[in-house]
C-alpha positions in Angstrom: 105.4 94.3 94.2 105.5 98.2 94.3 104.8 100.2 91.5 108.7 102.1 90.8 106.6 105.0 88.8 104.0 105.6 91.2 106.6 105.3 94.1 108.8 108.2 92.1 105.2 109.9 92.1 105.0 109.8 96.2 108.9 110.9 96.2 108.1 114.2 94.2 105.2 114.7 96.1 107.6 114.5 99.2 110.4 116.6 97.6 108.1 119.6 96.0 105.5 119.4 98.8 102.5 119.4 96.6 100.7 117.1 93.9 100.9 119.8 91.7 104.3 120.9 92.1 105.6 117.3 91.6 103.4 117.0 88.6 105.4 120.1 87.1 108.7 118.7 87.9 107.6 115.2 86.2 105.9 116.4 83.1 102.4 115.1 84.3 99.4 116.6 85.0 98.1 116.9 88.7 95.8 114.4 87.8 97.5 111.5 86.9 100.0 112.1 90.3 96.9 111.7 92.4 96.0 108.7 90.2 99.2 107.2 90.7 99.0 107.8 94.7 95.5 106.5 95.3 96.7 103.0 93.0 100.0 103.3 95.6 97.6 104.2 98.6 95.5 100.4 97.6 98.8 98.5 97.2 99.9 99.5 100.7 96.3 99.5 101.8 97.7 102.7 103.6 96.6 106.3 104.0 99.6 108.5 102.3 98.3 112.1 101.9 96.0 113.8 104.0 94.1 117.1 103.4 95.7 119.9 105.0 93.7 123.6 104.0 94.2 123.7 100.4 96.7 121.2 100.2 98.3 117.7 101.2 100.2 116.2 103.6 102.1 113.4 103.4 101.6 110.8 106.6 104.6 109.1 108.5 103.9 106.1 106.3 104.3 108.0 103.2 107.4 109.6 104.5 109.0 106.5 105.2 107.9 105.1 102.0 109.1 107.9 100.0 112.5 107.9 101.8 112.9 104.2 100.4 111.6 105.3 97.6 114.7 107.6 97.2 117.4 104.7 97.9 115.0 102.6 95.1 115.7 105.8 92.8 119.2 106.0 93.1 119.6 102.5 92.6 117.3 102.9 89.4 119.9 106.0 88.5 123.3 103.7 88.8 121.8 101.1 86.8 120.6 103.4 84.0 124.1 105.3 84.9 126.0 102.2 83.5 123.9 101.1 80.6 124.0 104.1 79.4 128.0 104.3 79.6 128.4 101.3 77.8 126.6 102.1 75.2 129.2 105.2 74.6 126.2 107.9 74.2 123.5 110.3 75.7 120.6 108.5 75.8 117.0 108.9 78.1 115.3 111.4 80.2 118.1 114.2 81.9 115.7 116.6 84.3 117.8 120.2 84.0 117.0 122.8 86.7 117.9 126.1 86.0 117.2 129.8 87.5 115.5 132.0 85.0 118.3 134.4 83.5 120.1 131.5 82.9 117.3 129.8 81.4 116.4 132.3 79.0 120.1 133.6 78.1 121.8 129.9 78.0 119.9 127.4 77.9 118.0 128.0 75.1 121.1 127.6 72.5 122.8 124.3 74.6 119.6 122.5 74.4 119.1 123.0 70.4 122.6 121.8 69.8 122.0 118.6 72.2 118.6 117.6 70.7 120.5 117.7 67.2 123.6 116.0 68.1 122.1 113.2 70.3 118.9 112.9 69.1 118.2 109.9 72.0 118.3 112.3 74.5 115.0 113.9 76.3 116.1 116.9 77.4 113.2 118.3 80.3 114.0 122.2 81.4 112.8 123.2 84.1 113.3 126.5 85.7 114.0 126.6 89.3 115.7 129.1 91.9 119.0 127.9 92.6 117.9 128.3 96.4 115.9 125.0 95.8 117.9 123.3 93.0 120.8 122.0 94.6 118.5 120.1 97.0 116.8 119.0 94.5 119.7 117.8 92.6 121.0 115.8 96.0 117.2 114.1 96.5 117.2 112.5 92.8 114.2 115.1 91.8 116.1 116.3 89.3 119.6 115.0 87.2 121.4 118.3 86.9 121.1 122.1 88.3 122.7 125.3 86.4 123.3 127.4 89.7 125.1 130.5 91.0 126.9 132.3 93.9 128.2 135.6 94.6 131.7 136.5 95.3 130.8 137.4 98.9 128.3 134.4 99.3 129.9 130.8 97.9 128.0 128.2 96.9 127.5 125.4 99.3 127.6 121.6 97.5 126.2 119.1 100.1 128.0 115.1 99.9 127.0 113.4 97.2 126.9 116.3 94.8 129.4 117.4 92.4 130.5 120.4 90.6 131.8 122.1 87.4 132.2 126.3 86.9 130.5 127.3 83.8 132.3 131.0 83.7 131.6 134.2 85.7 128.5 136.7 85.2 129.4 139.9 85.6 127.0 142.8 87.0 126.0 146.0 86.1 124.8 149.2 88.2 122.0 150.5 86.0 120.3 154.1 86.3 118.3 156.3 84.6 119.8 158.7 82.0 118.8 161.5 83.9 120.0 160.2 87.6 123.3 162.6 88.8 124.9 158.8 88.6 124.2 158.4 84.7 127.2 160.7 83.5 130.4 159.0 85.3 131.9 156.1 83.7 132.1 154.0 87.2 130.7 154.1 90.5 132.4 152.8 94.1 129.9 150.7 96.6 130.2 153.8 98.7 128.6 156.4 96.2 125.3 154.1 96.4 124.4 155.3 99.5 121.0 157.4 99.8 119.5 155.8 96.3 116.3 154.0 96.1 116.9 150.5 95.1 114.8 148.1 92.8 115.7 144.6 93.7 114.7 140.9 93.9 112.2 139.8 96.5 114.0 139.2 99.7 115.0 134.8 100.1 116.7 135.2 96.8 120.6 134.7 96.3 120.2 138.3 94.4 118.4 140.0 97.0 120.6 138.8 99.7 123.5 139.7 98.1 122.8 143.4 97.4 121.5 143.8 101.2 124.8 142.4 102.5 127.6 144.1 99.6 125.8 147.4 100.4 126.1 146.9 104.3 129.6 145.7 103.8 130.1 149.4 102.3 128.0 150.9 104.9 125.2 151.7 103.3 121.7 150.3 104.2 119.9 150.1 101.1 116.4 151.9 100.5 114.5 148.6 99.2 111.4 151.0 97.4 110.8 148.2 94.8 111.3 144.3 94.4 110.3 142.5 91.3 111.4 139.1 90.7 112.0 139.6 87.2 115.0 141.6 86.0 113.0 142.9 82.9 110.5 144.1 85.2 112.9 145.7 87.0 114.3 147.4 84.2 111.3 149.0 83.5 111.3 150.4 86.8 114.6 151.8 86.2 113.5 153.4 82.6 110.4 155.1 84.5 113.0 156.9 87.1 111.8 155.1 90.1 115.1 154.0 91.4 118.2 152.2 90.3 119.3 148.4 90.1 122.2 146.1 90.1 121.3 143.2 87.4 123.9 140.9 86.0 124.6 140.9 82.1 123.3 137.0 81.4 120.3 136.9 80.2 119.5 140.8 80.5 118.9 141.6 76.8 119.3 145.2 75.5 119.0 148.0 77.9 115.5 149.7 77.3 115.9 153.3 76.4 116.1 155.5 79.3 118.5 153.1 81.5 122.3 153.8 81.4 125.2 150.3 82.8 127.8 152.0 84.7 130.4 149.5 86.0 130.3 148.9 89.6 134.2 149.0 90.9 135.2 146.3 92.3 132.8 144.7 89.6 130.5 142.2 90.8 130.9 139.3 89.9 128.7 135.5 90.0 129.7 132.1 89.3 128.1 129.7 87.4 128.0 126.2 88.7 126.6 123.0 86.6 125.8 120.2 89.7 124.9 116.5 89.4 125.1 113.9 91.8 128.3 111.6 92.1 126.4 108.7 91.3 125.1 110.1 87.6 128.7 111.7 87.1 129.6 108.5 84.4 126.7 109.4 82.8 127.1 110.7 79.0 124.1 112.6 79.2 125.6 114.8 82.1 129.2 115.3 80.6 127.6 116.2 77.0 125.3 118.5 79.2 127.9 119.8 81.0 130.8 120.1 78.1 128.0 122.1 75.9 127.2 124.7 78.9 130.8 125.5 79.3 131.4 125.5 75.2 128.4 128.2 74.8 129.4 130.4 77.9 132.1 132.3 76.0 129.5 133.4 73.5 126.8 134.0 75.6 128.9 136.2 78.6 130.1 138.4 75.2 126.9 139.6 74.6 
């Protein structure tokens, strides 16, 4: 008979594309994945991974192994789904995948109230762009995604997925005290022509949406910098090398030198919690859920 834990090893191999990326997303080390394949490997008496440069592969026995794996999973998931639910409470493991601002301005304060009002429940946090995390979220990788859009670029939420809003994000045009900008108490998408921009890396939600809001307004944006952090980027702002449009979660206090101007029509991005249907009975994921949307009030205020 299979081994369940080393076949939900080959399945985050085949979600995360790397032994050591699934052994983030599970908590192990790299290690005990490989372990767990070469044990699944002799089982099968099957090749599953191959060397590929630097990394692995998986074979087209592994990836039709780790597609049942998946079904095995989210049968796994249903049954844990309804003992859970009778028992009236949040209990076990609940995976949450969250993009970093959100994971450093929310998170933080819904996962100490969890782990003191249900302490039989393992909350794991992992942080995750929400690019990645929906998929993740509809392959069983992990049990719940925090997630956002832009107003201008909805979020898509494949079959089998659902969705709650959390609140809206508002975002910010930040400058340098001494940019011709810094003195007027809002700006229009068409005075930010001509500026030198500090963004995200272009493939991010963020990135993306500055490029096409500012090419909406006929502007093509100067991209001089791109920093994947936003207090990086604030730095760049404080040393006068070009301005930024960062939301407010997560963002901290402005460092001195950097001046918010509100952006008219303010930008604005949603939100989202996302679990799959099946876990949606699940009293870990509505507890999760109800305390994200209970601390957004608090949090957006700041």
């Amino acid at each position: 008979m299979l081994d369940l834990a080393r076949l939900r090893a080959l399945h985050a191999v085949s979600v995360h594309g790397s032994v050591a990326a699934a052994a983030a997303a599970l908590g192990y080390t790299p290690s005990a994945v490989s372990q767990q394949i070469t044990k699944l490997e002799r089982e099968t008496r099957t090749t599953l991974l191959e060397r590929r440069g630097r990394g692995v592969a998986l074979t087209d026995e592994a990836r039709h192994l780790a597609s049942t794996a998946e079904e095995l999973l989210a049968i796994v998931e249903r049954a844990e789904t309804t003992l859970e639910e009778r028992r009236g409470q949040p209990t076990g493991q609940l995976v949450v995948g969250a993009f970093a601002s959100s994971a450093r301005g929310l998170l933080p304060g819904v996962l100490a109230e969890l782990a003191v009002r249900h302490p039989t429940l393992d909350i794991r946090l992992r942080e995750i762009d929400p690019h990645l995390s929906i998929d993740l979220v509809a392959r069983g990788a992990i049990d719940l995604a925090v997630a956002h859009d832009w107003d201008i670029a909805p979020l898509p939420a494949p079959e089998g997925v659902e969705q709650a809003v959390i609140g809206d994000d508002l975002c910010d045009v930040l400058v340098p005290v001494a940019h011709p900008l810094a003195a007027r108490p809002s700006v229009r998408r068409e005075d930010l022509s001509r500026q030198r921009w500090i963004c995200q890396p272009p493939g991010t939600v963020c990135h993306d949406w500055l490029v096409r809001t500012l090419r909406a307004a006929g502007c093509e944006p100067d991209l001089a910098h791109q920093a994947e952090e936003n207090h990086t980027q604030l730095a760049l702002v404080a040393a006068g090398l070009g301005i930024a449009m960062i939301p407010r979660l997560g963002r901290g206090p402005l460092p001195e030198g950097v001046r918010a101007i509100a952006l008219d029509p303010v930008p604005i991005r949603r939100l989202y919690a996302l679990w799959r249907t099946g876990a949606a009975r699940r009293p870990a994921v509505t507890a999760t859920v109800e305390t994200l949307r209970r601390h957004w009030p608090t949090v957006a205020a700041v």
